[in-house]
PyMOL Python script that loads the backbone (N, CA, C, O; Angstrom):
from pymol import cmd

cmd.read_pdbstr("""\
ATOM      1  N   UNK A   1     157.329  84.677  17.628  1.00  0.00           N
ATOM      2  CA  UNK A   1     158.233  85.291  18.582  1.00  0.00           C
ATOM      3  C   UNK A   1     159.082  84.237  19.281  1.00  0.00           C
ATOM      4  O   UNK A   1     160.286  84.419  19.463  1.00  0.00           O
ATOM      5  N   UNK A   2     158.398  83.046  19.702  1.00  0.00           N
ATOM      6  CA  UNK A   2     159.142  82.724  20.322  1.00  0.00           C
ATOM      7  C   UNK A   2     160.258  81.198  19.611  1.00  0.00           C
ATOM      8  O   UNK A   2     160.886  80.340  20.231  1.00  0.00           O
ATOM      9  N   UNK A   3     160.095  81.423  18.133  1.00  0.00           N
ATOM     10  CA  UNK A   3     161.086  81.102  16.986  1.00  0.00           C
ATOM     11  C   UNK A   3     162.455  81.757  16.766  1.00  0.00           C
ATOM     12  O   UNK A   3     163.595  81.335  16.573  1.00  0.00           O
ATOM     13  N   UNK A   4     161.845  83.032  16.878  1.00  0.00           N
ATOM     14  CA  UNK A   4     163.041  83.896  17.206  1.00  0.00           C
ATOM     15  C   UNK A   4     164.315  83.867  17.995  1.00  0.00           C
ATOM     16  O   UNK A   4     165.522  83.916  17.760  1.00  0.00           O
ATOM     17  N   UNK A   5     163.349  83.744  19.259  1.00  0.00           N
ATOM     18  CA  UNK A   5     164.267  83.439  20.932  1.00  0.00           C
ATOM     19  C   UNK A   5     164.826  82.517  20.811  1.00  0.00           C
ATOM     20  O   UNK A   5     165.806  82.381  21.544  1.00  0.00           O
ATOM     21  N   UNK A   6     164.467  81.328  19.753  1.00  0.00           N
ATOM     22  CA  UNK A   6     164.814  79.907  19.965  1.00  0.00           C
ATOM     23  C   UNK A   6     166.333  80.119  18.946  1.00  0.00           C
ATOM     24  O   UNK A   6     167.417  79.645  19.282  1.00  0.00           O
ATOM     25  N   UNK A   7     166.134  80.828  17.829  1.00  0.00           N
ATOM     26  CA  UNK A   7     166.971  81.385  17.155  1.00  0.00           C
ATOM     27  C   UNK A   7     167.980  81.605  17.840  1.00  0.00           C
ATOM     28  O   UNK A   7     168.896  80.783  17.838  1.00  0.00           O
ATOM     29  N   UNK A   8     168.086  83.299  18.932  1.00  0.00           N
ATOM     30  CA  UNK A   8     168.704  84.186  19.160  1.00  0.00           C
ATOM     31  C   UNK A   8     170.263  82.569  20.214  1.00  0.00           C
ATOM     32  O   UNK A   8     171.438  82.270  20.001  1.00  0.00           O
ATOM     33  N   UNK A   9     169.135  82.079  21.270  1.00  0.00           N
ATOM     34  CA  UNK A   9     169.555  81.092  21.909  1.00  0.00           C
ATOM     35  C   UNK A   9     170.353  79.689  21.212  1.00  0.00           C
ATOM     36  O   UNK A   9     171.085  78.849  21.735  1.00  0.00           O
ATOM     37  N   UNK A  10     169.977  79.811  20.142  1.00  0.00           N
ATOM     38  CA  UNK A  10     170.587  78.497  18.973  1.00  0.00           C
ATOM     39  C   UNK A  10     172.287  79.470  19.038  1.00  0.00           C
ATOM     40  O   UNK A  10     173.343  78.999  19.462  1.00  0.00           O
ATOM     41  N   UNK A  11     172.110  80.658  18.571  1.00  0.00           N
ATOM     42  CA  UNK A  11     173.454  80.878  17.721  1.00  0.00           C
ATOM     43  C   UNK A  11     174.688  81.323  19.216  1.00  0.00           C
ATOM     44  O   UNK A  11     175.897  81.109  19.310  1.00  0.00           O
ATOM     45  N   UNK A  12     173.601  82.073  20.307  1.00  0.00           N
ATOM     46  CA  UNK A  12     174.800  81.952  21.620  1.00  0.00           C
ATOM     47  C   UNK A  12     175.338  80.612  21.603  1.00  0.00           C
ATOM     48  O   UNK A  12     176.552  80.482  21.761  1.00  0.00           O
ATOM     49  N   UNK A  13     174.636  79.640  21.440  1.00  0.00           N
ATOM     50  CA  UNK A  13     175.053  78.113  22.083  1.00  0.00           C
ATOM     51  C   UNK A  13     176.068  77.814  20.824  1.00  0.00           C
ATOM     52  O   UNK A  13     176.819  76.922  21.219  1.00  0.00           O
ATOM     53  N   UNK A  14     176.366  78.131  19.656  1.00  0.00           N
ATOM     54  CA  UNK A  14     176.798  78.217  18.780  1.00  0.00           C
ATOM     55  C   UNK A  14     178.116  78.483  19.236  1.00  0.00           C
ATOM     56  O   UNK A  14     179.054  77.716  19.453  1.00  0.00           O
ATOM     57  N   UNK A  15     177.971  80.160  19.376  1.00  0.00           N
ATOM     58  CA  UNK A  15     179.362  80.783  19.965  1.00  0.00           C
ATOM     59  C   UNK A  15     180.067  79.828  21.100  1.00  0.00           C
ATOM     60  O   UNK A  15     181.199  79.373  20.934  1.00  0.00           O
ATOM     61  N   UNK A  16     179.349  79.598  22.164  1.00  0.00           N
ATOM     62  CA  UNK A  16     180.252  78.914  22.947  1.00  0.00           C
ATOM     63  C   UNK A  16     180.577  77.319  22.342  1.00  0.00           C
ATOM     64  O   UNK A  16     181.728  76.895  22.440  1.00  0.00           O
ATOM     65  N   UNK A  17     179.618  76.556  21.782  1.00  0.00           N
ATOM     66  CA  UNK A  17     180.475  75.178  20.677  1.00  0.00           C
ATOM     67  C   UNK A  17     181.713  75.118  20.327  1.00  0.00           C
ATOM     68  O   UNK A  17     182.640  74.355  20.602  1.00  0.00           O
ATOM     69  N   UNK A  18     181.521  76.599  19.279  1.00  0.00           N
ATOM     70  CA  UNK A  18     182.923  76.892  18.904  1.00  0.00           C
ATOM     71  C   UNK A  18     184.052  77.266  19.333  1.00  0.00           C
ATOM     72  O   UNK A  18     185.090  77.231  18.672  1.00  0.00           O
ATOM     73  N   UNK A  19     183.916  77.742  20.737  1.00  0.00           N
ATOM     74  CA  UNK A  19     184.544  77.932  21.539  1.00  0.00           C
ATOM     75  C   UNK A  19     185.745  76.812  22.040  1.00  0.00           C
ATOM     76  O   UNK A  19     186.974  76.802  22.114  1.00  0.00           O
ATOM     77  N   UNK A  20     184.662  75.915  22.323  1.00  0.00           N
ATOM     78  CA  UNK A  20     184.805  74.496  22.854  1.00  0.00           C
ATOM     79  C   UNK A  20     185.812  73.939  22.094  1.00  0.00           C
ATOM     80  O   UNK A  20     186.666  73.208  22.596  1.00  0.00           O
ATOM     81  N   UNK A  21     185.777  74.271  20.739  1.00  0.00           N
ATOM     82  CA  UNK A  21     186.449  73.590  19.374  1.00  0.00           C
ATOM     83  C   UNK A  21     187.857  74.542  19.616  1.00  0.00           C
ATOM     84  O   UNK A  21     188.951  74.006  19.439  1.00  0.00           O
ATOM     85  N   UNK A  22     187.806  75.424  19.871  1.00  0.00           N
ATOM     86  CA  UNK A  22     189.081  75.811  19.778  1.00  0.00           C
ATOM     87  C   UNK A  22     190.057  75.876  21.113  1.00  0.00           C
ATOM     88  O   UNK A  22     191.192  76.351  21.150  1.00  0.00           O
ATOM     89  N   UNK A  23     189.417  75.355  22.053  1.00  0.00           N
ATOM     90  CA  UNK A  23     189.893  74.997  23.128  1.00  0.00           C
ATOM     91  C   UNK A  23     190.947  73.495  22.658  1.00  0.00           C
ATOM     92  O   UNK A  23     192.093  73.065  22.526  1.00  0.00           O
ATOM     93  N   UNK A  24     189.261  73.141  22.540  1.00  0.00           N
ATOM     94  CA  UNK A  24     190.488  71.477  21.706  1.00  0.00           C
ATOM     95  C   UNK A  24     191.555  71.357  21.050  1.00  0.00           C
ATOM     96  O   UNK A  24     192.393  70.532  21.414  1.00  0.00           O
ATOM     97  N   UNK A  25     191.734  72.062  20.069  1.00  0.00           N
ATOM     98  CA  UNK A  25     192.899  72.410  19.118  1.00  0.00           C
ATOM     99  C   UNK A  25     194.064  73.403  19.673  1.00  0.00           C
ATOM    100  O   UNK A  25     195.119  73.733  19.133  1.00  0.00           O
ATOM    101  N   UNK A  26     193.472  73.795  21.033  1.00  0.00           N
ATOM    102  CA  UNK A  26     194.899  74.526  21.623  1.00  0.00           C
ATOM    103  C   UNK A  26     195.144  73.193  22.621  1.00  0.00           C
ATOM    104  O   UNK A  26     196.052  73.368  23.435  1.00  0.00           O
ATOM    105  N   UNK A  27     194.725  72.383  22.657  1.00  0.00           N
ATOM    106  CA  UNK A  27     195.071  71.025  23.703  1.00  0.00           C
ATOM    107  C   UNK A  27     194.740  71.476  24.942  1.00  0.00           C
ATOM    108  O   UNK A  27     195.526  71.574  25.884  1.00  0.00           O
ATOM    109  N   UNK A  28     193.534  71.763  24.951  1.00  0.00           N
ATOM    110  CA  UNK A  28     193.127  71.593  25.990  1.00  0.00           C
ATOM    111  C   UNK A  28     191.526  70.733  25.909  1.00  0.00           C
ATOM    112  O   UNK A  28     190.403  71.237  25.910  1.00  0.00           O
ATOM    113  N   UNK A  29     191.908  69.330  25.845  1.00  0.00           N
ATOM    114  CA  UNK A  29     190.911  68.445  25.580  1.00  0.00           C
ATOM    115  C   UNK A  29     189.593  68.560  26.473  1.00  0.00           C
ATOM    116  O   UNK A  29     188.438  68.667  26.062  1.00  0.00           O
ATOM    117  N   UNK A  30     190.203  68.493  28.273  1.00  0.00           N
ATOM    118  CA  UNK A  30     189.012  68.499  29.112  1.00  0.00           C
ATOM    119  C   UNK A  30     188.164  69.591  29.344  1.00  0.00           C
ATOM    120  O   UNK A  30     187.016  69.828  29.720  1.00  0.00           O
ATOM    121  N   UNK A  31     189.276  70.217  28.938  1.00  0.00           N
ATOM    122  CA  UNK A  31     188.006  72.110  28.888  1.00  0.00           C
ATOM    123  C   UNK A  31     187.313  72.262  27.669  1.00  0.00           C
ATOM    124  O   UNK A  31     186.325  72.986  27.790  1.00  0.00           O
ATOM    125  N   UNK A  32     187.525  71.769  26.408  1.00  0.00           N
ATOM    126  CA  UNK A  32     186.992  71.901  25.414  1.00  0.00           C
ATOM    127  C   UNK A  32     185.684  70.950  25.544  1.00  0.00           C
ATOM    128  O   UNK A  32     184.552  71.415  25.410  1.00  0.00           O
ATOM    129  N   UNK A  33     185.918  69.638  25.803  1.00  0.00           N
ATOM    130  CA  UNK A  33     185.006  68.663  25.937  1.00  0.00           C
ATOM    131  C   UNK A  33     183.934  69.214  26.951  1.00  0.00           C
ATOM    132  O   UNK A  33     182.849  69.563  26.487  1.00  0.00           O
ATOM    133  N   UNK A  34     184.148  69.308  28.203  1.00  0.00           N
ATOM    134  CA  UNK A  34     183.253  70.165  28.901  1.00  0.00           C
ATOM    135  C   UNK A  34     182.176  71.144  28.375  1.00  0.00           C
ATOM    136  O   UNK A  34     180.945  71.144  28.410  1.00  0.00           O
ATOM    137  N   UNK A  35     183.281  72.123  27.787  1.00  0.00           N
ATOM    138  CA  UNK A  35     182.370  73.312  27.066  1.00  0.00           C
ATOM    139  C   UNK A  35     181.014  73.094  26.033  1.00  0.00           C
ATOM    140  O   UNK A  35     179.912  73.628  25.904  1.00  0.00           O
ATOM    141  N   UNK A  36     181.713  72.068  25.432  1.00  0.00           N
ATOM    142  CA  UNK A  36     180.732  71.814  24.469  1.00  0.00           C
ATOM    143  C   UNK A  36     179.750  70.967  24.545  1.00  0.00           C
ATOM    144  O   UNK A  36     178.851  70.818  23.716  1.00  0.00           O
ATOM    145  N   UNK A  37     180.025  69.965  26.301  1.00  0.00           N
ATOM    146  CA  UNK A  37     178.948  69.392  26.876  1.00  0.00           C
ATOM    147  C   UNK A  37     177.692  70.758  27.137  1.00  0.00           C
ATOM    148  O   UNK A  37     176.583  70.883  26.617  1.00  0.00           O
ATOM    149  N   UNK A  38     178.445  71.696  28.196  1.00  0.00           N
ATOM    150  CA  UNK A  38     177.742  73.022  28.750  1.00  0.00           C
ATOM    151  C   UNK A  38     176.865  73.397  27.822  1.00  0.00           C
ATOM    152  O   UNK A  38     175.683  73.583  28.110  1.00  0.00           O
ATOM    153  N   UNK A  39     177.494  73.599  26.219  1.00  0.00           N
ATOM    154  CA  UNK A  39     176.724  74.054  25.116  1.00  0.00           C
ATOM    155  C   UNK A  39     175.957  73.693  24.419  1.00  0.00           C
ATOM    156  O   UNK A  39     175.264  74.412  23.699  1.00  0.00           O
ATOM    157  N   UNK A  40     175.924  72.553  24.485  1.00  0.00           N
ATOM    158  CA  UNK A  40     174.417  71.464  24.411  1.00  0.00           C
ATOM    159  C   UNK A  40     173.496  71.568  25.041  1.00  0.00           C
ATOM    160  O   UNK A  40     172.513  72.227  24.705  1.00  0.00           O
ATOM    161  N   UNK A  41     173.628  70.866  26.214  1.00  0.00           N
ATOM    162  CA  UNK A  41     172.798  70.722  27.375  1.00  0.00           C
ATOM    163  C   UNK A  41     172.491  72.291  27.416  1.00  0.00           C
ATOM    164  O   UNK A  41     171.505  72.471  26.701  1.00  0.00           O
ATOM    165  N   UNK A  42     172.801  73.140  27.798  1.00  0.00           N
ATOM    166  CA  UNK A  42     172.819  74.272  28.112  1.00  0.00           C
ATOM    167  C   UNK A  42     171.811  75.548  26.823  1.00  0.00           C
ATOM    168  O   UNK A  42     171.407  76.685  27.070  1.00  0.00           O
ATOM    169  N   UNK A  43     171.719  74.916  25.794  1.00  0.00           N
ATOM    170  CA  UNK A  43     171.361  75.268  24.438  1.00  0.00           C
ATOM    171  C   UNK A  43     170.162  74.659  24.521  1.00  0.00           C
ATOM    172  O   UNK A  43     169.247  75.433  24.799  1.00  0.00           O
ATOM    173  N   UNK A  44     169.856  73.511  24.371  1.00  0.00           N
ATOM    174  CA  UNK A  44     169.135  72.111  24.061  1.00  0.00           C
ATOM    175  C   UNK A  44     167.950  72.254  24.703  1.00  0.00           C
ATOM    176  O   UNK A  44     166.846  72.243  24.157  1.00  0.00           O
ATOM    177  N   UNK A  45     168.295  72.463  26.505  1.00  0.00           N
ATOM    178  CA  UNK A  45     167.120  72.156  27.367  1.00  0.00           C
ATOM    179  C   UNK A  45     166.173  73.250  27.360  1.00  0.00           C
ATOM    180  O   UNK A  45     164.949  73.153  27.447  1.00  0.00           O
ATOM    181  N   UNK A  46     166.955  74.432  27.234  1.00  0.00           N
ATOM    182  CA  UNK A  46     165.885  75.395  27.533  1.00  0.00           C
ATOM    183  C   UNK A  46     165.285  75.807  25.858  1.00  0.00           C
ATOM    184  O   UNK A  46     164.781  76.895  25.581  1.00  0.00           O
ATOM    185  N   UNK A  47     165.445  74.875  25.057  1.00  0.00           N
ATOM    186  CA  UNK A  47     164.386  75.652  23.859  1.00  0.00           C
ATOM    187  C   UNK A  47     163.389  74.229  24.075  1.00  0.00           C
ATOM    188  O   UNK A  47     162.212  74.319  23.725  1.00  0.00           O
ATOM    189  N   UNK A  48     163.746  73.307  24.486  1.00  0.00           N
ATOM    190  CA  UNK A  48     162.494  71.973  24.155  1.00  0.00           C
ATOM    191  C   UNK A  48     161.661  72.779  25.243  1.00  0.00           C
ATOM    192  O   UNK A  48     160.597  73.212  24.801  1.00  0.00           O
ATOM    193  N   UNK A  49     161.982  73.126  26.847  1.00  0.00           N
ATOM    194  CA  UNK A  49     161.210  73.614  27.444  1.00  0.00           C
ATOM    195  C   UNK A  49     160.183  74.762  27.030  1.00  0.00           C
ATOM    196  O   UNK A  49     158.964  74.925  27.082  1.00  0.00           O
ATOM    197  N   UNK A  50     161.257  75.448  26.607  1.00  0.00           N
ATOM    198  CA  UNK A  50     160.732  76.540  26.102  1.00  0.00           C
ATOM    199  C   UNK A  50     158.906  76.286  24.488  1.00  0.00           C
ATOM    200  O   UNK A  50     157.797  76.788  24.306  1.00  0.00           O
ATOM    201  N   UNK A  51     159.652  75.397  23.939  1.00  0.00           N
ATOM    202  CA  UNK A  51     158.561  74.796  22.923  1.00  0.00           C
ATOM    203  C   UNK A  51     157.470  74.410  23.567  1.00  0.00           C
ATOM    204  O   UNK A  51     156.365  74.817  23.208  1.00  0.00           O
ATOM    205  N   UNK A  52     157.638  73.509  24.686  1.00  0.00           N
ATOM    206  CA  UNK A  52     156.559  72.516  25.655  1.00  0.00           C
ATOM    207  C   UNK A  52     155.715  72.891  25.918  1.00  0.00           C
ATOM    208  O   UNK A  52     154.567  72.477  26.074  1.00  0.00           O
ATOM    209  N   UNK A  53     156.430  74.155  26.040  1.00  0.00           N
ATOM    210  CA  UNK A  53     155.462  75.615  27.389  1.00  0.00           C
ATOM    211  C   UNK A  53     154.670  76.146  26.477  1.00  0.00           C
ATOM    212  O   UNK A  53     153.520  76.358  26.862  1.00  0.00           O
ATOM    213  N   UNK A  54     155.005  76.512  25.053  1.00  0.00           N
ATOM    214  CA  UNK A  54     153.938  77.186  24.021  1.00  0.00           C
ATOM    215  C   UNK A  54     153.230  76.854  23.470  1.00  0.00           C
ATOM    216  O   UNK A  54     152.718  77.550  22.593  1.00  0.00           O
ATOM    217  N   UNK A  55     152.847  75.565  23.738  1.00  0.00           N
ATOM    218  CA  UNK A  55     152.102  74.278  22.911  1.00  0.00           C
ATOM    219  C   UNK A  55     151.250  74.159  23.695  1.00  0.00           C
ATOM    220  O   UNK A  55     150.385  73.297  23.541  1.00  0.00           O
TER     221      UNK A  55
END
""", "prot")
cmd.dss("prot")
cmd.show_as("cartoon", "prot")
cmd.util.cbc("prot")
cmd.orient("prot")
């Protein structure tokens, strides 16, 4: 189950990445760069936590 969640949470963080990417390519460098900081960090922390906690 909680492979799944880690899943469901992988592909949101996904959506907003790509987001990020197309921010860039409309020139908007600092909002894109941002975003895809947000979508890391933001992606990243809560599945290692999330793993830590089930172990």
């Amino acid at each position: 189950m909680i492979y799944l969640l880690m899943l469901f949470m992988l592909l949101s963080g996904y959506y907003t990445f790509t987001f990020g990417i197309s921010q860039i390519k409309g020139k908007n460098r600092l909002g894109g760069f941002s975003t895809i900081v947000i979508a890391i960090f933001g992606t990243i922390a809560p599945m290692v936590i999330l793993y830590m906690k089930s172990k």
